[in-house]
N, C-alpha and C positions, 0 to 999 in steps of 0.2 A: 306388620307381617301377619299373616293371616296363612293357619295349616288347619285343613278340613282334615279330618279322621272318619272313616266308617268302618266298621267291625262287627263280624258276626256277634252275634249275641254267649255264646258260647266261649268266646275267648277272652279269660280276664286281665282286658286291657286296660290301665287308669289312663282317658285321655287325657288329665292336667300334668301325667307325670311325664306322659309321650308329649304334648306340648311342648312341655319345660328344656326337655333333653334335645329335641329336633332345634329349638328355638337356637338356643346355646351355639348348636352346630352352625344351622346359618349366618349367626353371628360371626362365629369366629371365622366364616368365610365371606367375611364382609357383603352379607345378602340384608337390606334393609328392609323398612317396612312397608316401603310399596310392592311387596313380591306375595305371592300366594304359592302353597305346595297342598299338593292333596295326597293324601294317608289312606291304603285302605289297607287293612289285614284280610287275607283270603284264606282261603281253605286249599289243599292240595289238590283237588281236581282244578279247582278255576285259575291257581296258579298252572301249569299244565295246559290248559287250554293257553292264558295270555302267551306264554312260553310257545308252542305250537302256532298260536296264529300270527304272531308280530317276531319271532325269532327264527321259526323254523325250526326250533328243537324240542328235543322229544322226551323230557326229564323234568324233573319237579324244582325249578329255583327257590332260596330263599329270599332272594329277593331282585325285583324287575323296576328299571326305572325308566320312566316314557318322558323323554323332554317337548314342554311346549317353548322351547327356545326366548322365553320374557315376552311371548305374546301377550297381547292387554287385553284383559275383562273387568269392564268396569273402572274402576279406580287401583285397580293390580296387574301385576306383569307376571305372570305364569310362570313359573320355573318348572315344574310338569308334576306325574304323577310316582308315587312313592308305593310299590303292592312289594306287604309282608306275606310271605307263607308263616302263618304261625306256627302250623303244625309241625314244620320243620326247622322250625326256630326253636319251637320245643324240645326237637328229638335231637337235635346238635346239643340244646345245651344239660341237658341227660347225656350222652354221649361223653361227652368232658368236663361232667360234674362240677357244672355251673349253673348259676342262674340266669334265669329268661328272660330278667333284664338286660344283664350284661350282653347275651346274643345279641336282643333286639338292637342294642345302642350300636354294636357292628355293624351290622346292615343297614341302619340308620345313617349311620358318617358314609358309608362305601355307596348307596341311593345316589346321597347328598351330591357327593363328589363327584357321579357320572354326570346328574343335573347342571351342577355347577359348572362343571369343565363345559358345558353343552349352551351358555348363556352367551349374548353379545356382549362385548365387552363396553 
């Protein structure tokens, strides 16, 4: 299984600990290792834009998930893409006096879960 991450530089993300925790997830959704998922943490504008160009709406998500339906690249089968708003990952979990891990792993499982619902059986 193979999960690409990209992230502003500004947001301090551990990619082996977001590895570890997504990894988990698709296991326990019985997703092997022929499958790839890509991770990108954004910013509130470019979340906003994805939001606007591919949904039509007009609000800042914390998070958007683009299924490539287990299309094949290379030696993997896409399961699609995975965009955090960090910044509003952050402000939620300030908001209810949590940690920013804890957010991310929600939005994490709930990606997961629209991708996964999204795959050929």
């Amino acid at each position: 299984m193979r999960i690409l991450i990209s992230k502003d530089p500004r947001y301090p993300i551990d990619n082996k600990k977001v590895r570890s925790k997504i990894r988990k997830i698709l296991t326990r959704n019985k997703i092997g290792d022929d499958y790839e998922l890509s991770v990108a943490f954004v910013g509130k504008r470019k979340a906003k834009q994805y939001n606007e160009d591919y949904r039509k709406m007009d609000y800042i998500p914390e998070v958007l998930s683009f299924s490539q339906k287990g299309e094949k690249a290379g030696d993997k089968k896409l399961i699609g893409d995975l965009l955090i708003c960090f910044p509003q990952a952050r402000e939620r979990a300030i908001e209810e006096n949590r940690m920013v891990d804890e957010v991310l792993e929600e939005l994490y499982e709930h990606g997961i879960k629209n991708l996964v619902n999204d795959l050929p059986e």
